[in-house]
PASEBA-1860 file (N, C-alpha, C; in nm, 3 decimals):
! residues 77
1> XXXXXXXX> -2.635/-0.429/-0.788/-2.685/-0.523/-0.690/-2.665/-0.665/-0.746 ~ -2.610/-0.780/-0.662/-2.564/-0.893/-0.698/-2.721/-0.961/-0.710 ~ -2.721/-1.085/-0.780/-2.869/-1.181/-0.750/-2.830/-1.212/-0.652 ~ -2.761/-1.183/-0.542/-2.802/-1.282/-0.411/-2.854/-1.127/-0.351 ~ -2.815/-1.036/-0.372/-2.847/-0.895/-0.290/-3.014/-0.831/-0.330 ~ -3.014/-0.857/-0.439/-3.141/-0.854/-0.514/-3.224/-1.009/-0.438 ~ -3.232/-1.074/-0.436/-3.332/-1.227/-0.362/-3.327/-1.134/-0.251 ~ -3.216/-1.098/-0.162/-3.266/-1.060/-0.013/-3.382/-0.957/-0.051
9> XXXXXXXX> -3.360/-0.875/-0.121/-3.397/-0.755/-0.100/-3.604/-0.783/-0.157 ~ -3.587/-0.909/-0.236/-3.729/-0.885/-0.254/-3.805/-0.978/-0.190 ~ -3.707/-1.094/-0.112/-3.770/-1.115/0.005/-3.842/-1.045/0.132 ~ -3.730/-0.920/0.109/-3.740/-0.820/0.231/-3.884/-0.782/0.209 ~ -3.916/-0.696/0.067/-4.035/-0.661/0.067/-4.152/-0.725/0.041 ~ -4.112/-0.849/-0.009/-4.236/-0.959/-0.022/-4.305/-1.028/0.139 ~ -4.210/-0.991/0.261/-4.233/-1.034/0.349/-4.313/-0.871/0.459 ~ -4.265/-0.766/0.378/-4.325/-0.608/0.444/-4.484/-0.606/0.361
17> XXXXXXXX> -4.482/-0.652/0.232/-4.630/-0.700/0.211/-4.718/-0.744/0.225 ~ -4.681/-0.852/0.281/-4.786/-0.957/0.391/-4.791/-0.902/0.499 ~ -4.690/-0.829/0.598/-4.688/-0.782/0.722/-4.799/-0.650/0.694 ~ -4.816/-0.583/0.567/-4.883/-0.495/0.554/-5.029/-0.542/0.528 ~ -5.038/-0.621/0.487/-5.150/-0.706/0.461/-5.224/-0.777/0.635 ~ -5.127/-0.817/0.676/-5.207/-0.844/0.835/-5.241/-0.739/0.904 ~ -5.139/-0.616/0.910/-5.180/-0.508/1.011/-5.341/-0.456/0.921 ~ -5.332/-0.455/0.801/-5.457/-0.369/0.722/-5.632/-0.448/0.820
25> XXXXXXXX> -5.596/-0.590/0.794/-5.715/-0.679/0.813/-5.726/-0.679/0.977 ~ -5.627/-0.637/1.034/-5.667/-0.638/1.255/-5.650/-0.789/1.247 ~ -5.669/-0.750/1.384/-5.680/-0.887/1.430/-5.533/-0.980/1.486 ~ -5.446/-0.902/1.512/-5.336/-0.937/1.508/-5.308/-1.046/1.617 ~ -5.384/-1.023/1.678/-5.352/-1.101/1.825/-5.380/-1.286/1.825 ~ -5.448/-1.296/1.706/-5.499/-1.420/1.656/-5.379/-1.536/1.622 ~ -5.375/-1.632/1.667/-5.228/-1.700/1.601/-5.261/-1.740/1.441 ~ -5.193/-1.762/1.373/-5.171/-1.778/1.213/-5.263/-1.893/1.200
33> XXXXXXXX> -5.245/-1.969/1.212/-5.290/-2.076/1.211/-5.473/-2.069/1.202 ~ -5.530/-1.967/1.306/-5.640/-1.933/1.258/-5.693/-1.855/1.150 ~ -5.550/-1.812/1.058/-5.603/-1.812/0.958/-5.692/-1.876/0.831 ~ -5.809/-1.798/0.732/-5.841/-1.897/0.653/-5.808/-1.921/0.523 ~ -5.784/-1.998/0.461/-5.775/-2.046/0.338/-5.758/-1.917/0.213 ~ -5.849/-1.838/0.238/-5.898/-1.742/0.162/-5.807/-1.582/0.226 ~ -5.754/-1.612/0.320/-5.665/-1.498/0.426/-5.525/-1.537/0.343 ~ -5.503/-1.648/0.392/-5.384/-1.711/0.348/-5.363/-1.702/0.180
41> XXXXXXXX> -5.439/-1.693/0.084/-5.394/-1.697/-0.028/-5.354/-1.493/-0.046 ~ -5.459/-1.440/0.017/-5.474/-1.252/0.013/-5.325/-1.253/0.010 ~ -5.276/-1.299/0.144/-5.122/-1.259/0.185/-5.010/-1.341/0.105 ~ -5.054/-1.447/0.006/-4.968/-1.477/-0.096/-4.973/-1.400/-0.241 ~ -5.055/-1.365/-0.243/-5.095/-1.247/-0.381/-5.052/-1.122/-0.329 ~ -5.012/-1.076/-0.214/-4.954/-0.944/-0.211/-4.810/-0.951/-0.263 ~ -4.734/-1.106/-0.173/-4.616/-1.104/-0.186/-4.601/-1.107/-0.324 ~ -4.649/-1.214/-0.405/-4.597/-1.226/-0.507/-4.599/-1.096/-0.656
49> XXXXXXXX> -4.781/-1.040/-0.623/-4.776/-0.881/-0.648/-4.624/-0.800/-0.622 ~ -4.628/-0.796/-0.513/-4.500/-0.686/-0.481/-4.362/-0.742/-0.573 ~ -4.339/-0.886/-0.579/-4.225/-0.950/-0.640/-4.222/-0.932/-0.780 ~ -4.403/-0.932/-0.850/-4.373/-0.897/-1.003/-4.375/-0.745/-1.011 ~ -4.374/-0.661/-0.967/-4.351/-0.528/-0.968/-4.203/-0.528/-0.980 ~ -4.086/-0.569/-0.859/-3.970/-0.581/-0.842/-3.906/-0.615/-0.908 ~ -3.954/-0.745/-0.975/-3.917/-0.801/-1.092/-3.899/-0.701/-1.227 ~ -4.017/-0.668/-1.281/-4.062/-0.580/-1.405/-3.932/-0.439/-1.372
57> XXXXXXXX> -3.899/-0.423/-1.248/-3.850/-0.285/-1.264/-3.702/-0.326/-1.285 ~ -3.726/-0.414/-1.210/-3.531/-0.481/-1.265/-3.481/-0.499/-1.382 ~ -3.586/-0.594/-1.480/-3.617/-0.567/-1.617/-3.536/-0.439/-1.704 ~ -3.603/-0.337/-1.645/-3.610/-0.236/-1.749/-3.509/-0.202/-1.723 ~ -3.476/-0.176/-1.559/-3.300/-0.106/-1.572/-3.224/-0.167/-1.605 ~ -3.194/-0.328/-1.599/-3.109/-0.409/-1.657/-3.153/-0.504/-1.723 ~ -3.170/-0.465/-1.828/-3.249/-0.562/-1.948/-3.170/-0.680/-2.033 ~ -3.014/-0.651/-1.981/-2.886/-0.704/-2.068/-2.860/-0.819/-1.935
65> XXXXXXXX> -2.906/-0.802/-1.778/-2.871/-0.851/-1.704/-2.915/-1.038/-1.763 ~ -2.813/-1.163/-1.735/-2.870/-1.283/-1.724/-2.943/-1.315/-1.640 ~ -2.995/-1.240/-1.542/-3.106/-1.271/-1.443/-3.211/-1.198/-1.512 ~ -3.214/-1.078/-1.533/-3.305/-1.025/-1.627/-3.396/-1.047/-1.748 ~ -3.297/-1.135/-1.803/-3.345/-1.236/-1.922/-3.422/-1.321/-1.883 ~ -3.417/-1.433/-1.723/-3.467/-1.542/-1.720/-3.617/-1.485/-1.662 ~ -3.602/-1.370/-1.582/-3.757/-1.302/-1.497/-3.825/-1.260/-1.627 ~ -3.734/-1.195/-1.710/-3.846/-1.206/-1.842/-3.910/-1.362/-1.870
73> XXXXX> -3.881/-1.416/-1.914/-3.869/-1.549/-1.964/-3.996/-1.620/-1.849 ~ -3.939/-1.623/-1.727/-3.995/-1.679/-1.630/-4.182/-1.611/-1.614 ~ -4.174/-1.440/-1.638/-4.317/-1.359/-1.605/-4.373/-1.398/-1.744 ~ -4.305/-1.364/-1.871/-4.381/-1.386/-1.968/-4.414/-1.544/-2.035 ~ -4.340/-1.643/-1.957/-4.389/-1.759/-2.006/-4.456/-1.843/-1.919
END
């Protein structure tokens, strides 16, 4: 998987995280905007949750990768 195929792909699921995160809480019918402060951060901690998971697993299978090096670099510093 290229880094541009890999970005789509954990966009893809960083964006099925939050979508999983709204259907969990109801309320769907509400526009965004009435979201609160405290809603809005939930559904940024999933995405980014789901992204260091994605991250860490990329890691391990390609540990030699130069993108691999910097998500190290980037999670552990």
């Amino acid at each position: 998987m290229t880094a541009e195929e890999w970005q789509a792909h954990t966009t893809h699921e960083a964006a099925l995280a939050i979508g999983e995160w709204l259907e969990a809480r109801g309320r769907l019918h509400r526009p965004i905007r009435s979201l609160t402060m405290r809603e809005l951060e939930a559904m940024a901690q999933n995405a980014i949750s789901r992204f260091i998971v994605l991250t860490s697993q990329r890691i391990v299978q390609r540990p030699d990768d130069t993108a691999s090096q910097r998500f190290s670099t980037l999670l552990l510093g």
